[in-house]
N, CA, C and O atoms as CSV, one atom per row, in Angstrom:
chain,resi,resn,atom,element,x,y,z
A,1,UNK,N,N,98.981,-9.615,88.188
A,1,UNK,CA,C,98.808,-9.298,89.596
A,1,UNK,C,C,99.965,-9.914,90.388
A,1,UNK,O,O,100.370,-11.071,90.497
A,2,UNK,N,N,100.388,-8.648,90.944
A,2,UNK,CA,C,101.780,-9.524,92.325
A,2,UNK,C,C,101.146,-10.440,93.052
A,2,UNK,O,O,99.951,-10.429,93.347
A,3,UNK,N,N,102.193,-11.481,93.430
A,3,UNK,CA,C,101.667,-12.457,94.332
A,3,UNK,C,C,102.817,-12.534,95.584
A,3,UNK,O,O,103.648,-13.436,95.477
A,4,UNK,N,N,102.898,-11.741,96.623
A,4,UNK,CA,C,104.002,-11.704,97.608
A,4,UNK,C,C,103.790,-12.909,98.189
A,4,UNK,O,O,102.692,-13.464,98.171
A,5,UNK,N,N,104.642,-13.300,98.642
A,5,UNK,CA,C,104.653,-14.285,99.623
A,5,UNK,C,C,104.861,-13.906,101.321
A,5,UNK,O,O,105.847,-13.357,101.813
A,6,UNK,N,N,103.528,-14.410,102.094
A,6,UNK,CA,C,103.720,-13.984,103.042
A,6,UNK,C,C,103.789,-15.299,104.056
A,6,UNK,O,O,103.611,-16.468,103.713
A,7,UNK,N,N,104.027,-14.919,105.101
A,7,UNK,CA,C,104.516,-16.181,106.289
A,7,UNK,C,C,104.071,-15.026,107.601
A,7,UNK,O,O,104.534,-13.912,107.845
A,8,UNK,N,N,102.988,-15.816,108.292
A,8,UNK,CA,C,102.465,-15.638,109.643
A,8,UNK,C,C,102.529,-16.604,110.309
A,8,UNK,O,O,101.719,-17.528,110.233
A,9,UNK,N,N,104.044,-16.545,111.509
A,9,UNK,CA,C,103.945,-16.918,112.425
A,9,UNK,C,C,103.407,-16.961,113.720
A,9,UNK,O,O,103.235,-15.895,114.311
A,10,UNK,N,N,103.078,-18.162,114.322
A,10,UNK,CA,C,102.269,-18.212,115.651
A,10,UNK,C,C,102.096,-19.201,116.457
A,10,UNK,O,O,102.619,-20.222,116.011
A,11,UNK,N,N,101.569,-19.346,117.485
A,11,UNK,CA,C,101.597,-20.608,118.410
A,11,UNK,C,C,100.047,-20.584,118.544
A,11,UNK,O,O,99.247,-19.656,118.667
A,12,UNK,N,N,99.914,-21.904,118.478
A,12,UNK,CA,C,98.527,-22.520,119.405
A,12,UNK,C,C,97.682,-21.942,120.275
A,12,UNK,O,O,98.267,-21.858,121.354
A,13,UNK,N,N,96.683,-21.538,120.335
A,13,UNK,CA,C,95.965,-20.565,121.335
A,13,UNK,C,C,96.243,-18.846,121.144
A,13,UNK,O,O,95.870,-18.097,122.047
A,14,UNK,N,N,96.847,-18.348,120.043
A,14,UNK,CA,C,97.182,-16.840,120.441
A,14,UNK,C,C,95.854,-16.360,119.453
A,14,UNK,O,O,95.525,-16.827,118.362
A,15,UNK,N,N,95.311,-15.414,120.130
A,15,UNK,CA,C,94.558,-14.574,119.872
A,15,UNK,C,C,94.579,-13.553,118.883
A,15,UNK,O,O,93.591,-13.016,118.381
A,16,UNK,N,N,96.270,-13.228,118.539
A,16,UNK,CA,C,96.172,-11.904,117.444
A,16,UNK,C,C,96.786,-12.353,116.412
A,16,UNK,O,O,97.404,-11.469,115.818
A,17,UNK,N,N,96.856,-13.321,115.989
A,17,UNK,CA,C,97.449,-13.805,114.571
A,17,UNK,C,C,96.081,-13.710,113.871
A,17,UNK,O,O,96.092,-12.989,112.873
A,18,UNK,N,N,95.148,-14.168,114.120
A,18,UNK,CA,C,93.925,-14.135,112.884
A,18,UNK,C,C,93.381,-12.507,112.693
A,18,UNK,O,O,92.780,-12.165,111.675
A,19,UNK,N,N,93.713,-11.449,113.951
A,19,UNK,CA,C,93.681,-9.692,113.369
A,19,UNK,C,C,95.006,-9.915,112.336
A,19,UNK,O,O,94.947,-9.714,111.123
A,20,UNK,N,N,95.824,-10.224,112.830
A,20,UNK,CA,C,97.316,-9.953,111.745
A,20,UNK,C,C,96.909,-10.425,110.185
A,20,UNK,O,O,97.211,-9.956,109.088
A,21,UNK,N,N,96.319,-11.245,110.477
A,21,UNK,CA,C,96.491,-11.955,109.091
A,21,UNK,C,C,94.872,-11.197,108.224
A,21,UNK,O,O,95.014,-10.861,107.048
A,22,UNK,N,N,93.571,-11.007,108.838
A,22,UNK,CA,C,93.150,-9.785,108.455
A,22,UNK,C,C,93.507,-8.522,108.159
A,22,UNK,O,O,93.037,-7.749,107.324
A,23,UNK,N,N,94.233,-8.416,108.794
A,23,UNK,CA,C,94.617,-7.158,108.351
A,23,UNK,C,C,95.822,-7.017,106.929
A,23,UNK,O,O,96.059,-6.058,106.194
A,24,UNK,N,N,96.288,-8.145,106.956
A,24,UNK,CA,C,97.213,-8.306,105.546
A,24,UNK,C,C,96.413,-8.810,104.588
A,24,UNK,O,O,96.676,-8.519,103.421
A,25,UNK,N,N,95.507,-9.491,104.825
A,25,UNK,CA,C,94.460,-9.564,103.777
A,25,UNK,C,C,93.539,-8.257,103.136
A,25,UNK,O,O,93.024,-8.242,102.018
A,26,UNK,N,N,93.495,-7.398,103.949
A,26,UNK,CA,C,92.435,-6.227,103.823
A,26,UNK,C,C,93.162,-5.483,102.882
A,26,UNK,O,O,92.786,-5.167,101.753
A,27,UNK,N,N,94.964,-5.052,103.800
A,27,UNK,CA,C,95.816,-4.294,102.796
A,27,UNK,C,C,96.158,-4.525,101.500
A,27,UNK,O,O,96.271,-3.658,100.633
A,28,UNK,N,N,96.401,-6.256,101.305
A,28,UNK,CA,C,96.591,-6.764,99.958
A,28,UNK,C,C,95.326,-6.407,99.010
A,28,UNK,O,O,95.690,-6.183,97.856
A,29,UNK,N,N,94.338,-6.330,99.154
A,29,UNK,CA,C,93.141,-6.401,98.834
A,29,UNK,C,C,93.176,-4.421,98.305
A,29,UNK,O,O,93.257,-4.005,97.150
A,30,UNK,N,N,93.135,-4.046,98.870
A,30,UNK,CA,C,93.254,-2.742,98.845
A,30,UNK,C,C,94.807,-2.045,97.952
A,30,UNK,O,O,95.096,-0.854,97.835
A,31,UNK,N,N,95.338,-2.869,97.598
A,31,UNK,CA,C,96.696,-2.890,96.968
A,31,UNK,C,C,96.583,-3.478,95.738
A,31,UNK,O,O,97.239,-2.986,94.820
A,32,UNK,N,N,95.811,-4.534,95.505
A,32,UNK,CA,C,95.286,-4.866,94.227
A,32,UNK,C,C,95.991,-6.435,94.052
A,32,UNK,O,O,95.915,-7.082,93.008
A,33,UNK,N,N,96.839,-6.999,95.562
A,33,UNK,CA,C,97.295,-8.170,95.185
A,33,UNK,C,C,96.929,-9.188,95.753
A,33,UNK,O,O,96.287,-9.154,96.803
A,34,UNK,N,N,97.187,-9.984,95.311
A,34,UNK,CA,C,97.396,-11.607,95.576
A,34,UNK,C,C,97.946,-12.488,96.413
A,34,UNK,O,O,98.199,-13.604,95.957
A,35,UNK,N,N,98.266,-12.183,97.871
A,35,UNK,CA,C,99.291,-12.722,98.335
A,35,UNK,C,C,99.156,-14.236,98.604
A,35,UNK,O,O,98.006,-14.676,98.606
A,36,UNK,N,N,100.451,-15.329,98.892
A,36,UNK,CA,C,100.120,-16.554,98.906
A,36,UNK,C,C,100.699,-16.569,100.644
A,36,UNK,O,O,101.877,-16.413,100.965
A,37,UNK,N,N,99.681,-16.768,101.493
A,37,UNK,CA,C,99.432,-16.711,102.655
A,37,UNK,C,C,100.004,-17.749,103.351
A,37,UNK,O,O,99.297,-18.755,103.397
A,38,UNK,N,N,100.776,-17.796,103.753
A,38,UNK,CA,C,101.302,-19.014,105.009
A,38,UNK,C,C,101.339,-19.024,106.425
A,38,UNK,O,O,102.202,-18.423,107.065
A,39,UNK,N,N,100.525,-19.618,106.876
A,39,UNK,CA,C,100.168,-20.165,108.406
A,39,UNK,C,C,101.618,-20.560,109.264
A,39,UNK,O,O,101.898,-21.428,108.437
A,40,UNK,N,N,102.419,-20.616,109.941
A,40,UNK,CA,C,103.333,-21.455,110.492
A,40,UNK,C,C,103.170,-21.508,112.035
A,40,UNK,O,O,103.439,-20.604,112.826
A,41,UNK,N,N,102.668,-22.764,112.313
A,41,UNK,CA,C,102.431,-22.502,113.653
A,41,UNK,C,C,104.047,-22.886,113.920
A,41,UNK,O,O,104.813,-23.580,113.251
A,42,UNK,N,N,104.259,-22.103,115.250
A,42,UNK,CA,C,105.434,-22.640,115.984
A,42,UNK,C,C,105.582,-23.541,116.826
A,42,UNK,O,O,106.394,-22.987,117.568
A,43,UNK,N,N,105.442,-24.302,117.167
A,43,UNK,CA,C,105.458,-25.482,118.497
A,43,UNK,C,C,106.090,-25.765,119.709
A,43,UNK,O,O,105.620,-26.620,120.460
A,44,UNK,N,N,107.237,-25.061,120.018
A,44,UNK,CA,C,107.649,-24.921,120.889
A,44,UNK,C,C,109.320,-24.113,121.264
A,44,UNK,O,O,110.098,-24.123,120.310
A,45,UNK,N,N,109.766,-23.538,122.410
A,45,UNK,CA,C,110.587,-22.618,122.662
A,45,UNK,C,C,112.070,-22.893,121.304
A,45,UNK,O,O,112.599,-21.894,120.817
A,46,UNK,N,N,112.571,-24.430,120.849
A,46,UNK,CA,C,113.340,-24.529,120.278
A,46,UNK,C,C,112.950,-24.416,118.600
A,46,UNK,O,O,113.708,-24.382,117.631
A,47,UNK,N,N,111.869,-24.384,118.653
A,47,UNK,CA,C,111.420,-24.053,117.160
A,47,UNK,C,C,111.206,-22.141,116.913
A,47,UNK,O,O,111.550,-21.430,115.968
A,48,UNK,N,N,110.482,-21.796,118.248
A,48,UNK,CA,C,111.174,-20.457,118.390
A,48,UNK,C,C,112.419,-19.714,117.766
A,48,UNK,O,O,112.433,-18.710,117.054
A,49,UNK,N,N,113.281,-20.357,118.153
A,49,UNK,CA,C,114.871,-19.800,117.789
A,49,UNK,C,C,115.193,-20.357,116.234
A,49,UNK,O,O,115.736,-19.715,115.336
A,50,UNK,N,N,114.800,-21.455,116.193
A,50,UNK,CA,C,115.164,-21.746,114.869
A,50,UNK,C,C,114.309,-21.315,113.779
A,50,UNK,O,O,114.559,-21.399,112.576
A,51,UNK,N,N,113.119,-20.774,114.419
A,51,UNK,CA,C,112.652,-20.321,113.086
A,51,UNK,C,C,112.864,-18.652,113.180
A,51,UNK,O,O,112.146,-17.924,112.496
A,52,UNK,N,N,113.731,-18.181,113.929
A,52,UNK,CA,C,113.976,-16.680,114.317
A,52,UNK,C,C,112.846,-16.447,114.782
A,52,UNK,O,O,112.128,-16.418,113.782
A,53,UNK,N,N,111.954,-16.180,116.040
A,53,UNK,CA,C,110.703,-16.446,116.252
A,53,UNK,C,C,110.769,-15.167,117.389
A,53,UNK,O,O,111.330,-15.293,118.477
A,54,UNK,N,N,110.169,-14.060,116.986
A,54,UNK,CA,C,110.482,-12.737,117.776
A,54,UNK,C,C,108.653,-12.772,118.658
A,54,UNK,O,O,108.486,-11.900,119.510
A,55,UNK,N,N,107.775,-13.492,118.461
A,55,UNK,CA,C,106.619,-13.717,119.376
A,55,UNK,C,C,105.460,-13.842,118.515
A,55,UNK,O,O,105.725,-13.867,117.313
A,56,UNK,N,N,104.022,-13.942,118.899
A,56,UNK,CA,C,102.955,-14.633,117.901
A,56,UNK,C,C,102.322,-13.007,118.107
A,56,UNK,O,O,102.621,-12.403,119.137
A,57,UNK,N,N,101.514,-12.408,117.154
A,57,UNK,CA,C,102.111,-13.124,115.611
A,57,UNK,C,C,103.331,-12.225,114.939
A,57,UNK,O,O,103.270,-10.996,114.968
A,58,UNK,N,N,104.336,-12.860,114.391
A,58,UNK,CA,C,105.133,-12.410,113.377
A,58,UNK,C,C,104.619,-12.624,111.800
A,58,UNK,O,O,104.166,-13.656,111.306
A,59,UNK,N,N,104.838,-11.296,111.149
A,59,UNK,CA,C,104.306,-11.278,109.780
A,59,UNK,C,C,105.676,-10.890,108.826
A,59,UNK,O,O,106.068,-9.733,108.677
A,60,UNK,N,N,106.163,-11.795,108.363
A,60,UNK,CA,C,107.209,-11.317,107.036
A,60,UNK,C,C,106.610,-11.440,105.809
A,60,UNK,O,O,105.707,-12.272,105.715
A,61,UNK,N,N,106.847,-10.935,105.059
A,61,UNK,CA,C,106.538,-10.221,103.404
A,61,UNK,C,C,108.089,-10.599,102.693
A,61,UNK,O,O,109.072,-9.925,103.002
A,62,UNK,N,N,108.190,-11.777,101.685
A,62,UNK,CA,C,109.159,-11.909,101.243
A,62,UNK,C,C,110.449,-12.522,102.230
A,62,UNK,O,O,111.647,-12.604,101.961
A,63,UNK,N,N,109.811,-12.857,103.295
A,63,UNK,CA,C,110.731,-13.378,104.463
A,63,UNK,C,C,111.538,-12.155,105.198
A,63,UNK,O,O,112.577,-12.248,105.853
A,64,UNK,N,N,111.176,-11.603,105.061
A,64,UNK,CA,C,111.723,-9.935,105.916
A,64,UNK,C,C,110.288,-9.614,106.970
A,64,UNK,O,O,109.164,-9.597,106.468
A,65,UNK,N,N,110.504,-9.373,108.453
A,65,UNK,CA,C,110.031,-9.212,109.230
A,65,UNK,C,C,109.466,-7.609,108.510
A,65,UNK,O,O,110.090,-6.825,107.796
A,66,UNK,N,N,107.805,-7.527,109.129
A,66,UNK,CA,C,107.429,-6.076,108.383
A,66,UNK,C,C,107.941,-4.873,109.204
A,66,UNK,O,O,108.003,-3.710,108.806
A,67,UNK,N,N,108.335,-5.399,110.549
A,67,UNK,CA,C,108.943,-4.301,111.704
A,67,UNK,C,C,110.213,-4.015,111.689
A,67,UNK,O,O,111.180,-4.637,112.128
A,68,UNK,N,N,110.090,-2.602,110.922
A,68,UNK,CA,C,111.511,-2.087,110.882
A,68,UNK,C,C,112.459,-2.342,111.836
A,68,UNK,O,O,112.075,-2.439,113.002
A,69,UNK,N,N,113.909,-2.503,111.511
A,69,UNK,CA,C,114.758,-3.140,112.369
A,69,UNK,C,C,115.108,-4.462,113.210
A,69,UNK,O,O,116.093,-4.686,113.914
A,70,UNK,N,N,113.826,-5.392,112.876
A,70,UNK,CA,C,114.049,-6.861,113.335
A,70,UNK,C,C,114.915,-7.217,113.167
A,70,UNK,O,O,115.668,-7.499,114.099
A,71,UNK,N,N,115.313,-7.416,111.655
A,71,UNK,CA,C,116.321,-7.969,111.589
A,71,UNK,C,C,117.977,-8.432,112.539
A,71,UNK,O,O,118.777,-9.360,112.653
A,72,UNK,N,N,117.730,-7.142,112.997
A,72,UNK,CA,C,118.958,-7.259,114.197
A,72,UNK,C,C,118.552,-8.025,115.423
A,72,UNK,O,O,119.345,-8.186,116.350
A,73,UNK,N,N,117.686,-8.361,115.437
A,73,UNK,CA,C,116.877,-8.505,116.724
A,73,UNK,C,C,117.405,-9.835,117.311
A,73,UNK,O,O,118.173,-10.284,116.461
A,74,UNK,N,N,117.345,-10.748,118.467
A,74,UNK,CA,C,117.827,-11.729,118.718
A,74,UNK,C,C,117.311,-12.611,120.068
A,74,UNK,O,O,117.650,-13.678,120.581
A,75,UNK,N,N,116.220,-11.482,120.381
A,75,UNK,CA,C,115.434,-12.289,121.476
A,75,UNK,C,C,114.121,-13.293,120.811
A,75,UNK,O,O,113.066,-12.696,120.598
A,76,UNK,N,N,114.163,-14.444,120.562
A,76,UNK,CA,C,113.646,-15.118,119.872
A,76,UNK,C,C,113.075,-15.513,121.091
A,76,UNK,O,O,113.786,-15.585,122.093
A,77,UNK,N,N,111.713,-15.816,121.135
A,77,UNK,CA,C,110.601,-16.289,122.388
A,77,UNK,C,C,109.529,-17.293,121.785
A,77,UNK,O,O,109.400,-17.467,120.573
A,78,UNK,N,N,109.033,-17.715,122.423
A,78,UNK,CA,C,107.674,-19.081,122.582
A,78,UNK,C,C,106.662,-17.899,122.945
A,78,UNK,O,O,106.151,-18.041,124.056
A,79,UNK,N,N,106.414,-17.183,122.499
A,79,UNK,CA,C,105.787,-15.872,123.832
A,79,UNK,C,C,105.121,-14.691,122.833
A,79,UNK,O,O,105.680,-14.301,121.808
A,80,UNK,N,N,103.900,-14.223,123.291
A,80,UNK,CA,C,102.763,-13.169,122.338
A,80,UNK,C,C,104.152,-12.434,122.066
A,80,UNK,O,O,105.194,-12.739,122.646
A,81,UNK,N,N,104.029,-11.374,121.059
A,81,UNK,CA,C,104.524,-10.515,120.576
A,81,UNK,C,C,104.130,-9.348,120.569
A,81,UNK,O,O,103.100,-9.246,119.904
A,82,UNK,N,N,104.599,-8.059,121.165
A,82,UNK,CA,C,104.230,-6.704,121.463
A,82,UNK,C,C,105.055,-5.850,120.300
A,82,UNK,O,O,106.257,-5.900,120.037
A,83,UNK,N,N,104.012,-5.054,119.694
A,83,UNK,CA,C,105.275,-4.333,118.644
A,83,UNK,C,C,105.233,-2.705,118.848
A,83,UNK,O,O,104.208,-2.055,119.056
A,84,UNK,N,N,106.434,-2.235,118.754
A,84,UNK,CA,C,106.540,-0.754,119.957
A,84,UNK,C,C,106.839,-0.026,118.547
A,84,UNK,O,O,107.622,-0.350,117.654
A,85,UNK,N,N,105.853,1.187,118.661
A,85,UNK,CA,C,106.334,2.264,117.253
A,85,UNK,C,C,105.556,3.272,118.192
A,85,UNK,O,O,104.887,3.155,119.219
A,86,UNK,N,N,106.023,4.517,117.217
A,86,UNK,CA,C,105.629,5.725,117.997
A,86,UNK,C,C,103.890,5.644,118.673
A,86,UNK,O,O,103.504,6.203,119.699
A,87,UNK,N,N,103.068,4.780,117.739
A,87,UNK,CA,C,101.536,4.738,118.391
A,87,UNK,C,C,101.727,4.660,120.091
A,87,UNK,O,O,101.172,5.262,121.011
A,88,UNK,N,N,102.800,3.604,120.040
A,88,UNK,CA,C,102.424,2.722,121.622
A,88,UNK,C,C,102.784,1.681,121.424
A,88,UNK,O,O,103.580,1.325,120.556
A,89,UNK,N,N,102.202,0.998,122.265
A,89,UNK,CA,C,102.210,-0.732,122.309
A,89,UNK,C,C,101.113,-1.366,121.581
A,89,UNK,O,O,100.008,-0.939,121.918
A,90,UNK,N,N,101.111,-2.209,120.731
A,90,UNK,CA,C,100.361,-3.137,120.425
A,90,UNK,C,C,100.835,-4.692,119.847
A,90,UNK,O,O,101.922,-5.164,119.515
A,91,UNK,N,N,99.244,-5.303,119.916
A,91,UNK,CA,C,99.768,-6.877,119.536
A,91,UNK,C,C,99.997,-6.794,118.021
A,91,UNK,O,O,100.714,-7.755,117.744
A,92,UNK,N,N,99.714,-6.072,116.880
A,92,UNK,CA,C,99.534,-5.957,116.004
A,92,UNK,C,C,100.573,-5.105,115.697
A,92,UNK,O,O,101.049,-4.271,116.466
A,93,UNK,N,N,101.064,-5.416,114.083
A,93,UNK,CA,C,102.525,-4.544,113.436
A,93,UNK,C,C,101.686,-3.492,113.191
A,93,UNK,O,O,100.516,-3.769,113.453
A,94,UNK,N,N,101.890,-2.246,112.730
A,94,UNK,CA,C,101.848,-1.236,112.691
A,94,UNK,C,C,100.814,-1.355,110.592
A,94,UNK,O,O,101.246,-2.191,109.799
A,95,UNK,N,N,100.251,-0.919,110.395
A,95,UNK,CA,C,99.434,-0.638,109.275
A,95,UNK,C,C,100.682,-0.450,108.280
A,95,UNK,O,O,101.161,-1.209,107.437
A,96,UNK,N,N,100.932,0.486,108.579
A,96,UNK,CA,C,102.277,1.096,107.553
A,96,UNK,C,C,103.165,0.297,106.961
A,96,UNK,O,O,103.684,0.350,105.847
A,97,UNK,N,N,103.326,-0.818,108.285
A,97,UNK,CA,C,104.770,-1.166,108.167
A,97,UNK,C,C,104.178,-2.680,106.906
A,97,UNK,O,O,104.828,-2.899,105.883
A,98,UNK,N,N,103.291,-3.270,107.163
A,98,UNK,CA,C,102.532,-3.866,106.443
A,98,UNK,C,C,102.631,-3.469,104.829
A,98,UNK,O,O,103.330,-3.808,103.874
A,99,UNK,N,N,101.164,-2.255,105.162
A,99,UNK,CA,C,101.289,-1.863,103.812
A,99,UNK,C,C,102.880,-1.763,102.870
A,99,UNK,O,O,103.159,-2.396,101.852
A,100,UNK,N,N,103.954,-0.511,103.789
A,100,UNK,CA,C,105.094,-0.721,102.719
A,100,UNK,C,C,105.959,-2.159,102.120
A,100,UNK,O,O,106.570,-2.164,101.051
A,101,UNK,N,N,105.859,-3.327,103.043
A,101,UNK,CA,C,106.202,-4.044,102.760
A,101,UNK,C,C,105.406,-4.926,101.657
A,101,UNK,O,O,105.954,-5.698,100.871
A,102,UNK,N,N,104.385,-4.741,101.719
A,102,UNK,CA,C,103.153,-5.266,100.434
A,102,UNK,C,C,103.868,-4.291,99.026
A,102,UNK,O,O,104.289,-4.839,98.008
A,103,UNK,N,N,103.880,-3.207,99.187
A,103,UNK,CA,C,104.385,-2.936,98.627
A,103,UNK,C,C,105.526,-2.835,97.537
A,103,UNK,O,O,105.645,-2.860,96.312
A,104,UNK,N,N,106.477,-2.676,98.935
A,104,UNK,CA,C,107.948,-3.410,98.080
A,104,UNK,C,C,108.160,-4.333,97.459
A,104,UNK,O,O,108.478,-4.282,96.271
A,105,UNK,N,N,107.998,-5.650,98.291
A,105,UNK,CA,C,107.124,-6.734,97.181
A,105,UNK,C,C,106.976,-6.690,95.665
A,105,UNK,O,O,107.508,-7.317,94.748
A,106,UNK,N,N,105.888,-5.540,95.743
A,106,UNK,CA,C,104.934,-5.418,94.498
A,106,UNK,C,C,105.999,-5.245,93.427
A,106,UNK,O,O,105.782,-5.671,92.293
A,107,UNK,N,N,107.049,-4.688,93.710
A,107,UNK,CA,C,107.877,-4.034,92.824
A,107,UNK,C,C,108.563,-5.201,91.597
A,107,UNK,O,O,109.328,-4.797,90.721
């Protein structure tokens, strides 16, 4: 059984890191794996930047952000996180983007 390594970032008080992290639990689960789950709270605006910190919650799979195109990204914030795909707006990454990255992983 794969065991991805995942990292959920977040700050103190945010509300949608424990859907995020359900919901990567549900997909792994439904994928047939194992993932080894990491909590990282962030603590404040300079830990933000240094930990590349795009808003709570951030979910990487293998240390790759699951939202296509982060990588380029460079507004690093202390601050909730909104993630924009064709649905709309939400606090939550996108199902897909999750699942493929569980995925890739798997490989």
């Amino acid at each position: 059984m794969s065991r991805p390594q995942i990292e959920i970032l977040y700050f103190e008080g945010c509300p949608n890191y424990e859907p995020a992290r359900a919901l990567v639990e549900r997909l792994a689960r439904e994928l047939d794996l194992e993932p080894e789950i990491e909590l990282i709270e962030v603590a404040d605006p300079e830990a933000a930047v240094a930990l590349r910190f795009l808003g709570s919650p951030t979910v990487r799979v293998e240390g790759m952000d699951v939202e296509p195109g982060a990588e380029e990204r460079h507004d690093f914030a202390f601050s909730c996180r909104i993630y924009r795909s064709d649905g709309g707006a939400s606090e939550q990454p996108e199902e897909s983007w999750v699942r493929d990255a569980l995925l890739e992983a798997a490989k």
